[in-house]
C-alpha positions as MATLAB code, in Angstrom:
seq = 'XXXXXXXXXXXXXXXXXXXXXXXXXXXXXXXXXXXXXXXXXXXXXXXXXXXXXXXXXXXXXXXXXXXXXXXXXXXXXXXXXXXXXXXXXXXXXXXXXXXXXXXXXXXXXXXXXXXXXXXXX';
ca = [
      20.859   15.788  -26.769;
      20.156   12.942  -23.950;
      22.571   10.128  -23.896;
      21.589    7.012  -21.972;
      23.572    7.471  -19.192;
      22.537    4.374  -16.700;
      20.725    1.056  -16.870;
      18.618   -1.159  -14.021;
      18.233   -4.734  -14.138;
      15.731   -6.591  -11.969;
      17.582   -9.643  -10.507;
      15.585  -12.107   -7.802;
      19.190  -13.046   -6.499;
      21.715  -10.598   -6.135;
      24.290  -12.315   -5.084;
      23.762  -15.163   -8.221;
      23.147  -12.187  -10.650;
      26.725  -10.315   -9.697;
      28.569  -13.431  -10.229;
      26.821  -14.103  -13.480;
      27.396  -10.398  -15.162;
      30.980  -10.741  -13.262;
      31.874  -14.091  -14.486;
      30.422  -13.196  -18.382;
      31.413   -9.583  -18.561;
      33.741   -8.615  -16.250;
      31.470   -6.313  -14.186;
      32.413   -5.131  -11.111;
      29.801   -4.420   -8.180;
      29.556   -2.133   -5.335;
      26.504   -2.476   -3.370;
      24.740    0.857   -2.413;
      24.304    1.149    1.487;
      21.594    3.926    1.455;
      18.709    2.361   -1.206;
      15.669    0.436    0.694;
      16.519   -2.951   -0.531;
      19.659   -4.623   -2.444;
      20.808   -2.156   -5.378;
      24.231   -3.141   -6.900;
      25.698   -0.408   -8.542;
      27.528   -2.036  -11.768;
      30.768   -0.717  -13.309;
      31.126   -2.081  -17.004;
      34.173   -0.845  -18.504;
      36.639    1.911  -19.131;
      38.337    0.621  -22.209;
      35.322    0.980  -24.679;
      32.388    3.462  -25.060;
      29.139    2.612  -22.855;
      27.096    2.875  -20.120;
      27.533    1.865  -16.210;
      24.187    0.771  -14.161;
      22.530   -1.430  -11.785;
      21.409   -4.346  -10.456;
      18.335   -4.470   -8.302;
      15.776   -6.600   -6.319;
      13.110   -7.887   -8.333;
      10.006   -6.066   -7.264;
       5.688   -7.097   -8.575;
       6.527   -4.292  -11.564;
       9.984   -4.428  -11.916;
      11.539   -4.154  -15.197;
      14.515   -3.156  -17.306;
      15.079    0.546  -17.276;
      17.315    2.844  -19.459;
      18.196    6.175  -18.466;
      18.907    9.631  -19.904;
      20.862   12.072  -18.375;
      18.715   15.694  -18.510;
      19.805   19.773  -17.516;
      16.214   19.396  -15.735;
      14.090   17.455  -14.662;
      10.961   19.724  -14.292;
      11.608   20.526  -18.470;
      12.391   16.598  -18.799;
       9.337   15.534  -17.922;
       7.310   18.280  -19.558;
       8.596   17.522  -22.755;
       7.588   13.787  -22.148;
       3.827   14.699  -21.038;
       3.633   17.061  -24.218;
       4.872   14.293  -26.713;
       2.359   11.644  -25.187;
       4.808    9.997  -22.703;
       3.908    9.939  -18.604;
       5.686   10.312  -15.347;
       5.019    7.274  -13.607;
       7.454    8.306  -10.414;
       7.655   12.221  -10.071;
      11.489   14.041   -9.453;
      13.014   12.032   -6.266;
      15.806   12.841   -4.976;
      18.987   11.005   -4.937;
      20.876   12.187   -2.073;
      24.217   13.460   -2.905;
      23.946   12.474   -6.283;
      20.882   14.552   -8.343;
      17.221   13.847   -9.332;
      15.587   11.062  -10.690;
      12.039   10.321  -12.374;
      10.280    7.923  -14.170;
       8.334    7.803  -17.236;
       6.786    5.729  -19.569;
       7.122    6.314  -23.934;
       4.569    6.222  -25.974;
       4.966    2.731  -26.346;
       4.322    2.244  -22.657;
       8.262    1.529  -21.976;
       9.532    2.987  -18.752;
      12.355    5.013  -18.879;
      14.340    7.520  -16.226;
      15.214   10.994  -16.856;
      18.560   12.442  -14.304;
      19.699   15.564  -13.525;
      23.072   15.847  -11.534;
      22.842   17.577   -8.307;
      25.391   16.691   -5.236;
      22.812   19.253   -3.327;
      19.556   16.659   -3.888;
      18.635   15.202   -1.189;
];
């Protein structure tokens, strides 16, 4: 079974949208030096179950993003195509980290599929 495992939100002002989620929430932010443009990486919590993520700069088609962690990406995404669903970005890699895609439901909702790999890259 895929658990979410990670979450993006599209912010026009990084620096107002860390205090905000720090200031409600308690976040915690460390900014990732190697992605193109601002991408705050977002620790929520150890105390209860849930889900770290991201905060990132507002793009023309940016939008709210879950995403599932996967054994493979390759079987990920076939599964997707064969229930209806698309891959919108193909497997990318994520240097030191793993793979990433993205895909869109049925219901035309982008989501990310990940598969853990400190070789990607």
């Amino acid at each position: 079974m895929a658990r979410p495992s990670h979450f993006e939100i599209p912010v026009d002002d990084p620096d107002r949208a860390e205090a905000f989620y720090r200031d409600v929430f308690g976040w915690t932010f460390q900014r990732y030096d190697g992605a193109p443009s601002y991408y705050g990486l977002a620790a929520t919590g150890e105390e209860t179950p849930g889900i770290d993520g991201a905060l990132f700069q507002r793009g023309a088609d940016s939008e709210t993003t879950l995403t599932m962690n996967v054994a493979s990406i390759e079987d990920a995404t076939a599964k997707i195509m064969e229930k209806g669903g698309k891959v919108v970005q193909d497997k990318t890699p994520v240097p030191g980290m793993g793979w990433f895609a993205t895909c869109e439901d049925t219901e035309g909702n982008k989501i990310g599929v990940f598969a853990n790999d400190e070789k990607a890259g």
